[in-house]
C-alpha positions in Angstrom: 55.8 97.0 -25.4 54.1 95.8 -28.7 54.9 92.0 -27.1 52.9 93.1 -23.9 50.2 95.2 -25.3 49.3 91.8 -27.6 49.4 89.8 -24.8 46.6 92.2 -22.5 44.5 92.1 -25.5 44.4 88.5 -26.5 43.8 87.8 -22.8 40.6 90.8 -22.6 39.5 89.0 -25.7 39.8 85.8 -24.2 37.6 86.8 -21.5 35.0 88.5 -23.6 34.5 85.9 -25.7 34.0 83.9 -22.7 31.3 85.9 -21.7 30.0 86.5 -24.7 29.4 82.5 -25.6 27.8 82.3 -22.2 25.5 85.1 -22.8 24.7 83.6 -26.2 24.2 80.0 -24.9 21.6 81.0 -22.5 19.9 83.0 -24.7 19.3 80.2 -27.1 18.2 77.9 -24.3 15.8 80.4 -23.3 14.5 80.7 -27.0 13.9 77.2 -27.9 12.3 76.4 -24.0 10.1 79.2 -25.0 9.2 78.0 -28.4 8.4 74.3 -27.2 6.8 75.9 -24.1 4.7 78.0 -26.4 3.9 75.2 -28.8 2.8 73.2 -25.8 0.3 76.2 -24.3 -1.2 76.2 -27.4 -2.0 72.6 -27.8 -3.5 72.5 -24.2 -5.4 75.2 -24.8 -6.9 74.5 -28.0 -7.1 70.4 -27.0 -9.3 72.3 -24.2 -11.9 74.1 -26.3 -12.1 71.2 -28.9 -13.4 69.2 -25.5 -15.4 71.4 -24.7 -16.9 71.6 -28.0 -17.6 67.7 -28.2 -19.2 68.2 -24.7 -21.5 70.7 -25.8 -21.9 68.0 -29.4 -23.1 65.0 -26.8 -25.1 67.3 -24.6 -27.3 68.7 -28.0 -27.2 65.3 -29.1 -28.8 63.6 -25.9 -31.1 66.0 -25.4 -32.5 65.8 -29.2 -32.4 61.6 -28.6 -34.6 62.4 -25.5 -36.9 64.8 -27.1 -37.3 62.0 -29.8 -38.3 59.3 -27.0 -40.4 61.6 -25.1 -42.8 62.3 -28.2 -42.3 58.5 -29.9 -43.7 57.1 -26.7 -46.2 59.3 -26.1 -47.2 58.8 -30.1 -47.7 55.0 -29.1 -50.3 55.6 -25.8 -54.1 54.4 -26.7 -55.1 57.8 -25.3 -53.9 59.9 -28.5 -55.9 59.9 -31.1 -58.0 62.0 -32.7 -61.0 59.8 -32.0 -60.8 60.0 -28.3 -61.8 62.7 -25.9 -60.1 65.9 -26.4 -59.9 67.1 -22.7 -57.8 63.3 -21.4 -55.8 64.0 -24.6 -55.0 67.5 -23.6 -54.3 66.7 -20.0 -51.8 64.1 -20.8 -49.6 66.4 -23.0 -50.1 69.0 -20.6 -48.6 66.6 -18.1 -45.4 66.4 -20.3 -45.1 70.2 -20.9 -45.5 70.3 -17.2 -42.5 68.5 -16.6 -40.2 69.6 -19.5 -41.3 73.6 -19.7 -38.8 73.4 -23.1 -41.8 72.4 -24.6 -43.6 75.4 -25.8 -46.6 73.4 -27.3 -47.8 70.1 -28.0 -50.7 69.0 -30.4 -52.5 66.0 -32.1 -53.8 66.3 -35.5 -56.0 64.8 -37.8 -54.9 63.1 -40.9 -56.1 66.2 -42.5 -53.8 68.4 -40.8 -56.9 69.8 -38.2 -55.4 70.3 -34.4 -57.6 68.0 -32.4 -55.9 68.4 -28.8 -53.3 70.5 -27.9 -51.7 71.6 -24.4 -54.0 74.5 -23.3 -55.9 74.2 -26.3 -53.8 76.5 -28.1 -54.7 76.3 -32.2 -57.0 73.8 -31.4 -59.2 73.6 -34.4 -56.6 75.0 -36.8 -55.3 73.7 -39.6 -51.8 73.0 -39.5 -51.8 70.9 -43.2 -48.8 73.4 -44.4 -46.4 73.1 -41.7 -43.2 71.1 -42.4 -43.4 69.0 -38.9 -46.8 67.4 -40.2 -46.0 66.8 -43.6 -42.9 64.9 -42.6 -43.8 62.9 -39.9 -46.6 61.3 -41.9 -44.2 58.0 -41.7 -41.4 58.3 -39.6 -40.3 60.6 -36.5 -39.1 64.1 -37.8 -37.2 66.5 -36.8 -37.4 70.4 -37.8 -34.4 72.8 -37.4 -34.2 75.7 -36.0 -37.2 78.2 -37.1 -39.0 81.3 -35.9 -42.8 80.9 -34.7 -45.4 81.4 -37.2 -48.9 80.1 -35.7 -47.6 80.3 -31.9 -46.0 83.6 -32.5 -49.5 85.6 -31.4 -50.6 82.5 -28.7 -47.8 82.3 -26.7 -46.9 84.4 -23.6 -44.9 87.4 -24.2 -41.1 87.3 -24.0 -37.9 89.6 -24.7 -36.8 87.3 -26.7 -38.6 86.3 -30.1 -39.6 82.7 -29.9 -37.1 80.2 -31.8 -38.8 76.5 -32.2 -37.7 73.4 -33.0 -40.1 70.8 -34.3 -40.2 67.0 -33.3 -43.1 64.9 -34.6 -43.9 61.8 -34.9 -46.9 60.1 -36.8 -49.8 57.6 -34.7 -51.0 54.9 -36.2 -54.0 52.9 -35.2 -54.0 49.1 -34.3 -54.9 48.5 -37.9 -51.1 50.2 -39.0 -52.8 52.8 -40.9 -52.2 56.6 -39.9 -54.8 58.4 -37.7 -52.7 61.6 -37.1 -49.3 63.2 -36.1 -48.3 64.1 -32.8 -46.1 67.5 -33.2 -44.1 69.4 -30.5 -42.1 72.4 -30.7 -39.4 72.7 -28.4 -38.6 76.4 -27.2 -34.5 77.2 -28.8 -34.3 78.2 -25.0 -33.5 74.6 -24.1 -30.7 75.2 -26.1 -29.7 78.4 -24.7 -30.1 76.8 -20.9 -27.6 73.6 -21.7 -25.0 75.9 -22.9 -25.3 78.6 -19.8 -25.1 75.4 -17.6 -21.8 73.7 -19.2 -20.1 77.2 -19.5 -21.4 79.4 -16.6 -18.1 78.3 -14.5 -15.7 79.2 -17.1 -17.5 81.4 -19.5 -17.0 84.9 -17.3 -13.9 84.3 -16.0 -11.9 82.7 -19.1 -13.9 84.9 -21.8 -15.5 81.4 -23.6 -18.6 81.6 -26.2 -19.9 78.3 -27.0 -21.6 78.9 -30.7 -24.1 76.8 -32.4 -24.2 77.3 -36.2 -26.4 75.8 -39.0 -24.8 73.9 -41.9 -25.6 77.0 -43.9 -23.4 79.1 -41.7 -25.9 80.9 -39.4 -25.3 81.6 -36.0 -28.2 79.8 -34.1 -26.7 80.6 -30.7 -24.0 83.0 -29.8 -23.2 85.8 -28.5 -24.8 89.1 -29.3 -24.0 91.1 -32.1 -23.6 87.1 -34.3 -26.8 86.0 -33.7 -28.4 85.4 -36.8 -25.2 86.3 -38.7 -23.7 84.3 -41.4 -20.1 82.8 -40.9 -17.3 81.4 -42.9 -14.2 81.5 -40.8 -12.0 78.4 -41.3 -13.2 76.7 -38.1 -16.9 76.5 -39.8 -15.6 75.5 -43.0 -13.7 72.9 -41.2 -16.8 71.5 -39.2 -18.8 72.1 -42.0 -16.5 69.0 -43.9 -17.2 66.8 -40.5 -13.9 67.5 -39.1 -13.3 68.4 -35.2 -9.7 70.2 -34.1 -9.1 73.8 -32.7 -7.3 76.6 -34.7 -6.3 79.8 -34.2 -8.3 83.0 -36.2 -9.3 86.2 -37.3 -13.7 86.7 -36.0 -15.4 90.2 -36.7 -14.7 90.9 -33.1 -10.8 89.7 -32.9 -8.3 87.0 -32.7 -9.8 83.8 -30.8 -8.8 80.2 -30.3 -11.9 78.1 -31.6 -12.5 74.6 -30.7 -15.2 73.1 -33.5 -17.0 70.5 -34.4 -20.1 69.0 -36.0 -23.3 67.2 -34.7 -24.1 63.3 -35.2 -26.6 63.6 -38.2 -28.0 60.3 -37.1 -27.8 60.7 -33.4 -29.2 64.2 -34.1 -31.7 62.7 -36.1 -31.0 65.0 -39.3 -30.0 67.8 -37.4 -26.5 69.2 -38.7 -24.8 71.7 -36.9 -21.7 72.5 -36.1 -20.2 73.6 -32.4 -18.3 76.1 -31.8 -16.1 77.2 -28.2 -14.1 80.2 -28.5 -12.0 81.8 -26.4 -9.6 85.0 -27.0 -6.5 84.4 -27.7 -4.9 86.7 -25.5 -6.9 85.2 -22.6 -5.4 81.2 -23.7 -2.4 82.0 -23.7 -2.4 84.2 -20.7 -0.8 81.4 -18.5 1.3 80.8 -20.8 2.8 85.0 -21.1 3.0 84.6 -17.2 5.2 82.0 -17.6 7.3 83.5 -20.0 8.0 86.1 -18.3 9.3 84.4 -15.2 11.2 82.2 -17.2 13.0 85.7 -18.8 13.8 86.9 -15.5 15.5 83.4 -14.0 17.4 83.0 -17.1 18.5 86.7 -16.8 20.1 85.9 -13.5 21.6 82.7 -14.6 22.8 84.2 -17.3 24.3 86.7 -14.9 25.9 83.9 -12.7 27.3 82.0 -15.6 29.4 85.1 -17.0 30.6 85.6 -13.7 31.7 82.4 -13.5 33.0 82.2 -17.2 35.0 85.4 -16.9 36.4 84.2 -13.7 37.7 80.8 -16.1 39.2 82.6 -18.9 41.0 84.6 -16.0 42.5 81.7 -14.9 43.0 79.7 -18.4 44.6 82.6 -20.0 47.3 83.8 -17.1 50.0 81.1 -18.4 49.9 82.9 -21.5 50.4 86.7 -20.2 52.8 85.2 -17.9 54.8 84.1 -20.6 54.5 86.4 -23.1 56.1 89.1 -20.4 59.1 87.0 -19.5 59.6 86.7 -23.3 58.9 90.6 -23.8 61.5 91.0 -21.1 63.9 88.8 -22.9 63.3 90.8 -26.5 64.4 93.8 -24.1 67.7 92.9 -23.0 66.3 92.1 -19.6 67.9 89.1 -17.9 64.3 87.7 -17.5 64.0 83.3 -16.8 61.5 82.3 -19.0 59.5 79.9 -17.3 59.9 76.1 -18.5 58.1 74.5 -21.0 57.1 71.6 -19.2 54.8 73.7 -16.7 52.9 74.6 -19.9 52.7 71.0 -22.0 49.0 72.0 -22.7 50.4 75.3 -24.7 52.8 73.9 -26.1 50.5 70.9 -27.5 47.8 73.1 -28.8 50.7 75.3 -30.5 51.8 72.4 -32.2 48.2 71.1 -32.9 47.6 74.6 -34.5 50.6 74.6 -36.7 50.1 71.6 -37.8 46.2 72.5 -38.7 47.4 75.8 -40.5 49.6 73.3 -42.7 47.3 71.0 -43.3 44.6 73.5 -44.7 46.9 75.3 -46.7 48.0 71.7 -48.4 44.1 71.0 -48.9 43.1 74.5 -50.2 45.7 74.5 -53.0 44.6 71.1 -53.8 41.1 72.1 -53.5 42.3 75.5 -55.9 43.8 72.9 -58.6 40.7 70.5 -59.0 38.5 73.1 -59.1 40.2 74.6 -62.0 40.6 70.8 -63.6 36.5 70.5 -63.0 36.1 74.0 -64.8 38.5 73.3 -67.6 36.3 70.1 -67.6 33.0 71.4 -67.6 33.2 74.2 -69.9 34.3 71.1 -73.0 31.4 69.3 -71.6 29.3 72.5 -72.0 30.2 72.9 -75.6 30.2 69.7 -77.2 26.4 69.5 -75.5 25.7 72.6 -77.1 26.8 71.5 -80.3 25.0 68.3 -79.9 21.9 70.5 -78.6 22.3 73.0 -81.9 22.6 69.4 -83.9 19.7 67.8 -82.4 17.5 70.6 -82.7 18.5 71.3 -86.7 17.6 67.9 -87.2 14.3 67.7 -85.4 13.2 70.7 -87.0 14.5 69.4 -90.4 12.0 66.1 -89.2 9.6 68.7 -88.3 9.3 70.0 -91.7 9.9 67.0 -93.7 6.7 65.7 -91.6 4.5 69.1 -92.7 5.7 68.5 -96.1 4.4 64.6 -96.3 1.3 65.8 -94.3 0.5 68.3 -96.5 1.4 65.7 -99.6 -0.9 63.2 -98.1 -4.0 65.3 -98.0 -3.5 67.8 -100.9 -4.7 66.5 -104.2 -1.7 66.1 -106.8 -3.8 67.6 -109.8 -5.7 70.4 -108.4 -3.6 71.4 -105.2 -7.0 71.4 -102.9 -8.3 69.4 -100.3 -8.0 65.3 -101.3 -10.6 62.5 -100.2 -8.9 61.9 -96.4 -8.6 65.7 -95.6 -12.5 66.2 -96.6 -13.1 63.1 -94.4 -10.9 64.7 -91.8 -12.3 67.8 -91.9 -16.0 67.3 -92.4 -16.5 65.6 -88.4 -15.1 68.7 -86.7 -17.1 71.1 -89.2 -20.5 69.5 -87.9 -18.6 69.9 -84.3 -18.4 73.5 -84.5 -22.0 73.7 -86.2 -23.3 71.9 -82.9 -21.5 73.8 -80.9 -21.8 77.2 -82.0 -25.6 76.3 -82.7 -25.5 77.3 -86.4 -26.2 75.8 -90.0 -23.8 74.6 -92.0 -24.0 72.2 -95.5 -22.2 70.1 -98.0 -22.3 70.5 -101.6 -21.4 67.9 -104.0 -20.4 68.5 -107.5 -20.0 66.8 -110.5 -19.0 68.3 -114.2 -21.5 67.4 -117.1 -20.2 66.1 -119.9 -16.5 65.8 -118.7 -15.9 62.0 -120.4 -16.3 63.7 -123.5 -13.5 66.4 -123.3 -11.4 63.2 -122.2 -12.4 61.2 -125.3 -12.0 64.2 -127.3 -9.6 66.3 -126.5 -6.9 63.8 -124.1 -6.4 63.7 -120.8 -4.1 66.9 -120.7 -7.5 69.0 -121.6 -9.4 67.0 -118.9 -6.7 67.6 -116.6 -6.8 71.4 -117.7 -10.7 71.4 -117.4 -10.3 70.0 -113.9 -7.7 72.6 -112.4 -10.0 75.0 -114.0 -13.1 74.0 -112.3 -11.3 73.8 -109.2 -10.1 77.1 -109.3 -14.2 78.8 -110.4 -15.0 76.6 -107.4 -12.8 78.2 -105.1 -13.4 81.8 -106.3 -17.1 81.1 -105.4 -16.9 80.7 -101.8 -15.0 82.0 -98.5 -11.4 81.4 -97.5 -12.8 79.7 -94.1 -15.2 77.2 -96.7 -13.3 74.0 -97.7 -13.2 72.9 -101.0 -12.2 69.4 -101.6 -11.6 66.9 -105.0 -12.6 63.4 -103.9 -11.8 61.4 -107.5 -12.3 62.2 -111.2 -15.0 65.1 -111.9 -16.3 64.9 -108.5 -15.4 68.4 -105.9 -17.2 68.7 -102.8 -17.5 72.4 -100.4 -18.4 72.3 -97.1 -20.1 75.5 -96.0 -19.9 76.9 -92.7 -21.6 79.5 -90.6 -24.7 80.1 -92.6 -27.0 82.6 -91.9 -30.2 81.0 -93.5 -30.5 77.9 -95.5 -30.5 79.9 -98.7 -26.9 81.2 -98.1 -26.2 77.3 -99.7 -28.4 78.0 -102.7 -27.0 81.5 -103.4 -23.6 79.9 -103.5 -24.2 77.1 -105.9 -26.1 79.4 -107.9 -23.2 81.7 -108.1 -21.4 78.6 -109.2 -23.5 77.8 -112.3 -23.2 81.2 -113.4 -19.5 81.0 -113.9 -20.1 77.8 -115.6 -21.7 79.3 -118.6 -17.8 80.6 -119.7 -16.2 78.6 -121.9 -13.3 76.3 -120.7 -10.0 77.1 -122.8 -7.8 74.5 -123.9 -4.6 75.0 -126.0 -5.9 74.4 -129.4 -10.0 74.6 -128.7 -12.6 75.5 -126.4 -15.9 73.8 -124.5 -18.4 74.3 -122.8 -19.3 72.3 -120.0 -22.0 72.5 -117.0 -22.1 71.0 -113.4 -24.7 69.3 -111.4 -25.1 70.3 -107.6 -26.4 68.5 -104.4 -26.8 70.2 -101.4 -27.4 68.7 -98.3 -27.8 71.3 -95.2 -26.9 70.1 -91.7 -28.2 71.9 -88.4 -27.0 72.3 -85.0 -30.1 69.7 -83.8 -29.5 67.2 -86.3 -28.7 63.3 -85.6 -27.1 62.2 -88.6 -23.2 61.3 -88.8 -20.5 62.3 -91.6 -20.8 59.6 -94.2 -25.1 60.2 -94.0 -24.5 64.1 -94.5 -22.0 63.2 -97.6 -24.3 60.8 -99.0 -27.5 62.9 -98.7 -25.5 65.5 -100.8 -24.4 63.0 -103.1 -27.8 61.5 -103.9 -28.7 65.1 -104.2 -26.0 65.9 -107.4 -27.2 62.3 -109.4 -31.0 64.0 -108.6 -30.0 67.0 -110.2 -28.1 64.8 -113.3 -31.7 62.9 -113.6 -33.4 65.7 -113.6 -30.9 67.1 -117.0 -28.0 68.7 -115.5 -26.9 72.0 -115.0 -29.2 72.4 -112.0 -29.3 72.2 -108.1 -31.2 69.8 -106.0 -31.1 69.9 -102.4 -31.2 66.6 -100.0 
């Protein structure tokens, strides 16, 4: 019985899995037809608003071009100028507003900025010196962004709306070249308002699209209500904003939209920058696309359906051999006198038996193989690990052993033997980034150089040895006298040098040397006598402000000390 009740259950597993590879294969075919499908909504729809938005770019642009031609022409006509008659003048640019009703008001002024002529004689006689449009066109055609009304504001019929103007001017010159006025317009933002109604109206209700016209600065010139007037900085206008056009997918104040941008011709535009704008929610793009999707779930439900039908109905048939002759062998294993059906009618089996053996062998042979290199490559590996980390440990003693035998002749190179302080090069070293810090910090520092009185005697006296004595002493009373952050320094012989930093006031020098001269006046103790000995001081003070290098600084201080030995020693002179 255990012979038979394997055999049901290989063949219900058999049939299972069948299914279950079915059910699995369709379900990934749905997935990834969904994801490219998906992808491919997405492009269309977003390839869609990014048209429309370079639609709504050439329609601003061509109707800013026209504006342009509309006043340059009219700019060049005999009839305006500001020496003619007012009434033809006024009838002609009526005659204009007539036929373009954008045109909220035309005028000619003066080269003094007085309206001569204007359509209806609205601010005729005013003067309109102040206003951007005349100022800029003195010279070439202008063109004035988007503004509220400030002259017109009170002359102009009433209207829900506030009026929003754009300027376009353009200055008239005589038939001697030379300027006799400007001819200004201001073109009603309701031109604007009226292209986009017309390119959108058949879409905009029924597909949820906003076109949106925004200033470099991020305002919302036109848009729906509620942005109007609003600053934005959603990736779409940063993106425009940098005179790229694409579409993208993002988070407005008001929800998740697909946005088409991009960005006016500045030169078609003449100066004009804005960017364009189409959005669209992004529930309402894709909204073709979730139809789709979920027709495409229901037919591959019902395919899968067929297909595991079919594929249980296979494994049925692929795995009867085997129950058929696992009973006759159960049989057998019973004592029953059962035929056992011959092998030829099953070659297949019998093959993949075979095939299976051998592929059990096979692996077995490779894993212990596999079992004994690996153990090799550890056994390999962890020497290798240690003799690097021996080598590592090595290496690293000796670069730190380099590393101090390298602070050691550094500190040799610029320490003076005798004294122990500061030598020559470190003072020159040093000395530049002082007058660094002075600049930038903005503070006063100074250099003081210093020279013992009367030191060749002590040499020709007393030996070297006492000099040398005398010298470590006058270090050491130099050293006392100032800060831990000042730097004292022996250059050669009798000659020490301080450079003072982060003064206060210029006297903070004097104090110090001062303090210096007073420990002077104790006698300098040698092993079988004692002197006294004095020191002459220059000081040379350096300020943040002040354009002189290093070697003018020391020298100053220098010439300073052999001022102060002229003048008999034991003193302080300053630079």
């Amino acid at each position: 019985m255990g012979l038979l009740s394997s055999k049901l259950r290989m063949s219900s597993w058999i049939r299972l899995g069948a299914i279950t590879a079915v059910l699995l294969t369709t379900l990934i075919l749905l997935g990834v037809i969904d994801h490219f499908a998906q992808r491919y909504a997405r492009k269309e729809a977003a390839e869609r608003l990014e048209q429309m938005a370079w639609e709504m770019r050439e329609s601003l642009d061509r109707g800013i071009r026209e504006r342009f031609v509309d006043i340059s022409m009219l700019s060049t006509l005999p009839i305006i100028r500001p020496n003619g008659d007012p009434a033809n003048i006024r009838k002609v640019l009526e005659t204009l507003q007539d036929h373009l009703p954008y045109y909220a008001w035309i005028g000619l002024a003066d080269t003094k900025g007085k309206v001569f002529a204007a359509t209806h004689g609205v601010l005729e006689g005013k003067d309109v010196s102040g206003r951007p449009w005349f100022q800029n066109a003195q010279e070439y055609a202008y063109a004035g962004d988007y503004h509220p009304a400030v002259l017109l504001a009170k002359e102009l019929p009433y209207q829900a709306e506030p009026w929003r103007f754009i300027d376009v001017a353009a200055p008239v010159f005589g038939a001697d070249g030379k300027l006799h006025g400007v001819l200004g317009a201001h073109l009603s933002w309701r031109w604007a308002k009226d292209l986009a109604q017309r390119l959108f109206m058949p879409v905009q209700e029924t597909y949820r699209m906003d076109v949106l016209i925004v200033r470099n600065d991020g305002t919302v010139l036109l848009g729906p209500k509620g942005l109007e007037e609003q600053k934005l900085d959603t990736f779409s206008v940063k993106r425009a904003r940098a005179g790229q056009s694409g579409a993208v997918e993002e988070i407005w104040p008001d929800g998740r939209y697909v946005t088409g941008y991009t960005q006016t011709n500045p030169q078609n535009n003449y100066g004009l920058n804005w960017m364009i704008l189409v959005r669209q929610p992004a529930d309402v793009a894709m909204e073709a696309f979730d139809t789709l999707e979920l027709k495409m779930l229901g037919v591959g439900i019902v395919i899968a359906l067929i297909l595991a039908t079919l594929g249980a109905g296979l494994a049925r048939q692929l795995s009867q051999p085997l129950a058929v002759l696992g009973s006759a062998a159960e049989r057998r294993a019973n004592g029953e006198d059962a035929e056992i059906p011959a092998i030829d009618d099953y070659r297949e089996i019998a093959a993949l038996s075979q095939t299976l053996s051998a592929m059990v062998t096979a692996e077995q042979q490779q894993r212990t193989a596999l079992q004994n290199l690996n153990a090799t490559l550890e056994n390999q590996v962890e020497n290798r690990t240690a003799e690097l980390r021996l080598a590592a440990d090595q290496l690293q003693t000796a670069l730190l052993e380099q590393h101090a035998a390298k602070e050691e002749l550094q500190r040799i190179v610029l320490l003076d033997v005798l004294t122990g302080l500061p030598n020559r090069r470190a003072f020159h070293d040093e000395l530049p980034r002082a007058m660094a810090r002075a600049r930038r910090q903005q503070q006063t520092m100074a250099v003081l150089f210093l020279d013992l009185d009367g030191f060749k005697g002590v040499n020709d006296t007393y030996g070297h040895e006492a000099g040398d004595a005398v010298l470590r002493e006058f270090a050491a009373r130099i050293s006392s006298s100032v800060r831990t952050t000042d730097m004292v320094a022996r250059l050669a012989g009798d000659e020490f040098t301080v450079i003072l930093e982060q003064l206060v006031a210029d006297d903070d020098a004097t104090r110090i040397a001062q303090k210096l001269l007073t420990l002077m006046q104790a006698p300098f103790a040698l092993s079988n006598a004692s002197v006294h000995l004095s020191s002459s001081i220059g000081i040379a003070l350096f300020h943040s402000v002040d354009a002189v290098t290093p070697d003018q600084l020391v020298h100053a201080a220098d010439q300073a000390m052999y001022a102060a030995k002229r003048a008999g020693k034991n003193q302080i002179q300053h630079a």
